[in-house]
VOMAR-200999 format. One line per field, with one value per residue: y, z, x of N, C-alpha, C in turn. Coordinates in nm, 2 decimals. Atoms other than C-alpha are relative to their C-alpha. Layout:
n.v Y/...
n.w Z/...
n.u X/...
ca.v Y/...
ca.w Z/...
ca.u X/...
c.v Y/...
c.w Z/...
c.u X/...
This chain:
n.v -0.12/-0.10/-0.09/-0.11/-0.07/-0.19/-0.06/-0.16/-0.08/-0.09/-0.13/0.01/-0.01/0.08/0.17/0.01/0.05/0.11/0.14/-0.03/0.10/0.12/0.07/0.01/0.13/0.12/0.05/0.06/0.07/0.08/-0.05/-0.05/-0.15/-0.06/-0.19/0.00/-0.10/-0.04/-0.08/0.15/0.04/-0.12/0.00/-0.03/-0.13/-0.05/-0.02/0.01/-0.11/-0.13/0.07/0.02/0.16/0.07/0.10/0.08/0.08/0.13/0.00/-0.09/-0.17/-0.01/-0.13/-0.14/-0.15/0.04/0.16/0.00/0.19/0.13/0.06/0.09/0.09/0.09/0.10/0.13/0.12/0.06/0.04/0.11/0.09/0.02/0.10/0.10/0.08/0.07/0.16/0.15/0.12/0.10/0.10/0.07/0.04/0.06/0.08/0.07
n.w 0.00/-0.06/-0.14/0.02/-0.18/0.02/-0.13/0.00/-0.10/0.01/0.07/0.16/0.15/0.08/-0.01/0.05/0.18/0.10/-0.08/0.07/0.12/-0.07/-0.01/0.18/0.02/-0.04/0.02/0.13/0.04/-0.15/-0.02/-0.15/-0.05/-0.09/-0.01/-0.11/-0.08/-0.07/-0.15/-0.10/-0.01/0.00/0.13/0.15/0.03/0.04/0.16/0.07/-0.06/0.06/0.12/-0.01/-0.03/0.05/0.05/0.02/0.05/-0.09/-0.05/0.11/0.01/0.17/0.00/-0.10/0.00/0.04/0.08/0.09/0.03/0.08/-0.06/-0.17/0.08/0.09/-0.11/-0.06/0.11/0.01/-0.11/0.01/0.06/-0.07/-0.12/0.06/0.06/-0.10/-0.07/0.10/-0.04/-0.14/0.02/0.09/-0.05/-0.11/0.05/0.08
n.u 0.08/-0.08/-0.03/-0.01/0.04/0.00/-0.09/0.07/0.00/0.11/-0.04/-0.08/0.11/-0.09/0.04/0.10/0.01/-0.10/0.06/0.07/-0.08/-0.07/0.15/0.07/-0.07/0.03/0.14/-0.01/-0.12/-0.01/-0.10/0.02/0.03/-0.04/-0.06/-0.09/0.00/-0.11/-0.05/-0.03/-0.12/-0.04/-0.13/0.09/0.04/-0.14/-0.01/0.06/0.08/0.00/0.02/0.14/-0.03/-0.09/0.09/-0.07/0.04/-0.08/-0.12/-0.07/0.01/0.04/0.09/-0.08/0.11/0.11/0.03/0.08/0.08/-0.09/-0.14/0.04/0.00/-0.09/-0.13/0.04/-0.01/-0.13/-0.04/0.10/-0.03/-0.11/0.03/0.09/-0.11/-0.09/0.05/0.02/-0.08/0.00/0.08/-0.09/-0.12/0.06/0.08/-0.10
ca.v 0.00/0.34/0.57/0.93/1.17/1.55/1.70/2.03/2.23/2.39/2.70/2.62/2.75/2.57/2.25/2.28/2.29/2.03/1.80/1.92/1.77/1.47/1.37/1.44/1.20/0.95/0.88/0.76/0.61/0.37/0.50/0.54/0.90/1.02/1.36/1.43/1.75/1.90/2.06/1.74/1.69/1.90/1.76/1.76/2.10/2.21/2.08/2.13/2.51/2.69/2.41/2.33/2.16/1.90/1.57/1.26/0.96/0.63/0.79/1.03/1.44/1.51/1.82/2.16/2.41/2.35/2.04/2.02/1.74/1.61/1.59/1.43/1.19/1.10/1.03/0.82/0.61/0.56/0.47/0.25/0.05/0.05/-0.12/-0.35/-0.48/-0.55/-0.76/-0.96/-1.02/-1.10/-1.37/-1.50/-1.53/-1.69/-1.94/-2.02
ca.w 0.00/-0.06/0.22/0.17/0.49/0.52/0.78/0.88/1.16/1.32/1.15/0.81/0.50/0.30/0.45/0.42/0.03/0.01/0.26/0.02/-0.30/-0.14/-0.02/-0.41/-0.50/-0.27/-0.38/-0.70/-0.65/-0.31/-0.07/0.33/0.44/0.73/0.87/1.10/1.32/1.34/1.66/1.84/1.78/1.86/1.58/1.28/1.37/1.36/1.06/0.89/1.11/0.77/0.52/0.59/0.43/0.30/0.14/0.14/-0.10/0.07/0.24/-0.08/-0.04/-0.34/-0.27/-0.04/0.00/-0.26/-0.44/-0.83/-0.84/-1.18/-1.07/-0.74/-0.98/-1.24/-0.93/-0.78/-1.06/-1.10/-0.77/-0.77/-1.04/-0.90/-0.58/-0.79/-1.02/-0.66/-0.53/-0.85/-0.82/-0.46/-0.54/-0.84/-0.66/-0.35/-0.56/-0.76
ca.u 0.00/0.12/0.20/0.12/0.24/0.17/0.42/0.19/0.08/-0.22/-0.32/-0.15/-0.38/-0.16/-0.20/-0.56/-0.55/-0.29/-0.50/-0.79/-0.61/-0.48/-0.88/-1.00/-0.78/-0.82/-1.17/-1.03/-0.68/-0.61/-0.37/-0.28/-0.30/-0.10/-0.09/0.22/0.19/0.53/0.47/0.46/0.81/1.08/1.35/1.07/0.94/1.34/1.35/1.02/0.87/0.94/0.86/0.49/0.32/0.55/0.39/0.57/0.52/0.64/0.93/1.04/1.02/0.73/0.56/0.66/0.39/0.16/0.05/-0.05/-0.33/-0.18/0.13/0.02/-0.14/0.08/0.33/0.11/0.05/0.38/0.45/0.13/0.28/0.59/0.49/0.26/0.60/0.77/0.55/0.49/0.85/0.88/0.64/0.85/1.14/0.98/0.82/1.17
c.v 0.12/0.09/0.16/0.06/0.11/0.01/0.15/0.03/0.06/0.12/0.06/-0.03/-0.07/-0.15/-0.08/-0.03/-0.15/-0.10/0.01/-0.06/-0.12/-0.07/0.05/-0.13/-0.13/-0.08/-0.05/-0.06/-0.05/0.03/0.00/0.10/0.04/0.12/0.02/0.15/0.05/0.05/-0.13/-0.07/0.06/-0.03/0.00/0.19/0.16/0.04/0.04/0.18/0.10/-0.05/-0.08/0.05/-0.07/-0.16/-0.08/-0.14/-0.11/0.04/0.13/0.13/0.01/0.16/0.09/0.11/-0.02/-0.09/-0.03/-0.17/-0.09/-0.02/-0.11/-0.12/-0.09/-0.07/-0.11/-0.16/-0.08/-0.13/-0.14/-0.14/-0.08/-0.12/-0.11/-0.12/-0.08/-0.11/-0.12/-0.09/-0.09/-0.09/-0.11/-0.05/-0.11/-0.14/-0.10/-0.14
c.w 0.00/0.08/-0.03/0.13/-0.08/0.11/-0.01/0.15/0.02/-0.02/-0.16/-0.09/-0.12/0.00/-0.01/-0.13/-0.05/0.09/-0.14/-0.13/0.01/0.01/-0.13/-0.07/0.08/-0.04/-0.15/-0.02/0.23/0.07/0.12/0.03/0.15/0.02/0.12/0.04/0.02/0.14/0.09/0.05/-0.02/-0.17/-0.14/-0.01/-0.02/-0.11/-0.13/0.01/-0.18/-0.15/0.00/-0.08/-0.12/-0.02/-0.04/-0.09/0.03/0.03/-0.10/0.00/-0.12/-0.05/0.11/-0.04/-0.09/-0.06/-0.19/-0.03/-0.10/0.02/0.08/-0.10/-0.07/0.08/0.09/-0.05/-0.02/0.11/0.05/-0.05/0.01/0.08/-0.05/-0.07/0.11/0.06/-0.11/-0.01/0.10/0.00/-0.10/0.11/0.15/-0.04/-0.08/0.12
c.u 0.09/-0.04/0.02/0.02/0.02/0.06/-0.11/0.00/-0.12/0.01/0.04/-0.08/0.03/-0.06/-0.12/-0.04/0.06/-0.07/-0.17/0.00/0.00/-0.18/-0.02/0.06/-0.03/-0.13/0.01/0.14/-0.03/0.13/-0.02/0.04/0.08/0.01/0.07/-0.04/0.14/0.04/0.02/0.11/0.11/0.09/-0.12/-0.08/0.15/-0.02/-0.10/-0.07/-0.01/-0.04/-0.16/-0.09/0.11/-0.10/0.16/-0.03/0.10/0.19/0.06/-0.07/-0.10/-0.04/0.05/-0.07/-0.14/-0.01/-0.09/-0.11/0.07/0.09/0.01/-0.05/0.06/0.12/-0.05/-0.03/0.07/0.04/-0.05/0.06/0.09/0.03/-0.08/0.11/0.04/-0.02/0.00/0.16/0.08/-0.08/0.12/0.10/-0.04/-0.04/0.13/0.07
């Protein structure tokens, strides 16, 4: 499954649109959704207080401030397929 995180913050008009995007999407591609809180944590709100929101696609930096849906799309697709090839050949190989 892939793993979408939003690093944001209360407050953040920003993060509102890019959580806004992110649910449009979801209702037409399959995905798990996290939304981290920077404040919660001192070392991510270090690193993130000036970069909010920040959107992550299983672990990889994709987005930073705002988010173009097709974009968000076409990388999810990718990513989709991606993770779809992996498993077909962790199966192969398991099975050799």
């Amino acid at each position: 499954m892939i793993l979408i995180e939003i690093y944001s913050r209360k407050g953040c008009c920003l993060c509102k649109e890019v959580k806004g995007v992110i649910s449009r999407v979801s209702k037409d591609m399959q995905f798990c959704c996290k939304e981290i809180d920077i404040t919660a944590n001192e070392e991510l709100f270090r690193r993130y207080k000036e970069d909010v929101p920040t959107v992550f696609i299983n672990g990889k930096k994709i987005f930073k401030f705002k988010i173009d849906e097709t974009e968000f799309r076409r990388i999810l697709k990718k990513e989709i397929i991606r993770n779809t090839l992996l498993k077909r050949c962790s199966k192969k190989i398991k099975t050799v």
